[in-house]
C-alpha angles and dihedrals in degrees: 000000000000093000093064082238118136108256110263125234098265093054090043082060101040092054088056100049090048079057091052101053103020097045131239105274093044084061101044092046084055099045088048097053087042107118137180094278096052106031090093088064101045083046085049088046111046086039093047106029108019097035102028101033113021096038088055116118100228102086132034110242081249093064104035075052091058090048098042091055092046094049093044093038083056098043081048099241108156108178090047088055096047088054092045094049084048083055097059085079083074103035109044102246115149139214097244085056093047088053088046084048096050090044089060089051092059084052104047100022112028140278100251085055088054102036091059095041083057085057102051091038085051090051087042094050080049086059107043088050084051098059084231108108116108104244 
């Protein structure tokens, strides 16, 4: 952590959930490319997302998986969905949970969000069957 502080608990077990979902090697190539100007995010991240939110008891990783597509499909962030639907290799999200997300998302959101989310899951899915996709 920047502050020369010992990681608190929470981040401790943020950074292993973020393990958990993201994969070893997404984490370290972040980390890695994680300089002085962005450590403090990485810090904020893995304490509030990956350590508050995604650690809670309240809902499985599958289905936190299934939430978080649908929520960054309909804000159009594209990046962010591709990594998430990566992701669902660790969660346990299906594909068929990933098509009933993105349906809600036409809905909810709007038929062109999740029109364009379809298309980068679909190029994502292509990946992943492909064994080419960087984990």
């Amino acid at each position: 952590m920047s502050d020369a502080l010992a990681p608190s608990g929470r981040y401790r077990q943020g950074m292993a959930t973020r393990r958990a979902v993201l994969g070893d090697n997404h984490v370290d190539r972040a980390e890695a490319a994680s300089t002085d100007f962005d450590r403090p995010f990485q810090e904020l991240i893995t304490e509030a997302a990956w350590g508050h939110v995604w650690s809670r008891a309240g809902w499985t990783k599958r289905e936190r998986s299934i939430v978080t597509i649908a929520l960054l499909a309909a804000l159009g962030q594209d990046e962010e969905v591709a990594m998430h639907v990566r992701a669902t290799a660790n969660t346990g999200a299906t594909r068929e949970d990933i098509c009933e997300a993105l349906l809600h998302v036409a809905i909810y959101a709007g038929v062109p969000a999740a029109n364009h989310a379809i298309k980068i899951v679909k190029q994502v899915f292509a990946e992943m069957d492909a064994g080419t996709v960087a984990r």
